[in-house]
N, C-alpha and C positions, 0 to 999 in steps of 0.2 A: 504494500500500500504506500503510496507518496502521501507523505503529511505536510501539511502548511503550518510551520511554526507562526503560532501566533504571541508568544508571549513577546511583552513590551512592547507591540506593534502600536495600539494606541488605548486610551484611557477605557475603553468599556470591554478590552479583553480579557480572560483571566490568566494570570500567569500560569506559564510552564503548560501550558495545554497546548495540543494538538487537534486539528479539524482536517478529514481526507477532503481529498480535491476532487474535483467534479471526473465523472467515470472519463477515460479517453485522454485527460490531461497526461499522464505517466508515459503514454507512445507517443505524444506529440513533443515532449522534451525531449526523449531519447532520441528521437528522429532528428531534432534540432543539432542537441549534443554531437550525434555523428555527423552533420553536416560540417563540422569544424573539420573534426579527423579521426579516423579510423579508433577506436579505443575497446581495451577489454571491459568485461560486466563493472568491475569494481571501482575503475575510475572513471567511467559514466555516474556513479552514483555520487563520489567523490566533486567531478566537473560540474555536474547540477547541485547540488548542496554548496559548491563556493561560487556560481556564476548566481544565485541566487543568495547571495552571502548570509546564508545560513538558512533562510527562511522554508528552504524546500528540502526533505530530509528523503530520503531513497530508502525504504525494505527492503535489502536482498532477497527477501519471500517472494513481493511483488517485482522487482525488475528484471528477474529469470525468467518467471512466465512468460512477462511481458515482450522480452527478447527473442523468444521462441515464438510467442506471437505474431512478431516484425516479421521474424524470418520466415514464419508458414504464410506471412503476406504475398512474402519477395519485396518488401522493401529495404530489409536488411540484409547479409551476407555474413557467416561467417569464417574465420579462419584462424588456426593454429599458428602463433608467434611468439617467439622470447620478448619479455617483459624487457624493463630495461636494470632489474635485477637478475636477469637470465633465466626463469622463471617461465615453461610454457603458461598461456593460455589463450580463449578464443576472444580473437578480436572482432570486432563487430565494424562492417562498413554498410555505408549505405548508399543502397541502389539508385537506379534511375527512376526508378518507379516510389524508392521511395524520399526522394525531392519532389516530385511529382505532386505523391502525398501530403509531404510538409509544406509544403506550399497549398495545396488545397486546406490544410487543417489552421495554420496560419489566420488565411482570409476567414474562414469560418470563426477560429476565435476572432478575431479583432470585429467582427459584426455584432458576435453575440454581447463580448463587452462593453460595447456604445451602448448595445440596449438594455443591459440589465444597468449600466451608469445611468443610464436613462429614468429607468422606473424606479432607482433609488434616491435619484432627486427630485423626484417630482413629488 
């Protein structure tokens, strides 16, 4: 499960708690993620948790499935490579189909958040 650190975000949260993100958030970071550069499970979860400087925390439970999800898409790919501890494991790249995807999922968020900014200040 991807959790949104909410503590200390602002005055009516409670501390130290967590709230799950909306279902399909979790593939559309990782998809993001790889669109940087090739990376294995652990510092995918690592990359999101500091590009989101802390706020977005990765489940190993959930980013495994989710990986193998990508892949039975074919948005992702993976392959066997040394860490840069020397260290196999499978690195995860992402397809043409899946930019494709990130890009469609992208535009989808940035709609939906106008409109739920929307109904929240109205």
């Amino acid at each position: 499960m991807l959790f949104l650190r909410v503590d200390g975000l602002n005055e009516t949260c409670m501390p130290d708690t967590n709230t799950a993100l909306v279902q399909g958030t979790l593939d559309m970071l990782i998809l993001k993620t790889l669109a940087l550069e090739p990376m294995h499970a652990h510092r995918i979860g690592l990359r999101i948790e500091q590009i989101s400087q802390g706020v977005f925390l990765v489940n190993p439970g959930s980013l495994f499935p989710a990986l193998k999800r990508l892949e039975r898409a074919g948005w992702v790919e993976s392959r066997w490579r040394s860490t840069e501890n020397s260290r196999r494991a499978k690195y995860y790249v992402l397809t043409a189909g899946g930019r494709k995807q990130l890009k469609s999922e992208t535009r989808d968020w940035k709609t939906q958040s106008v409109a739920i900014a929307r109904i929240l200040q109205a």
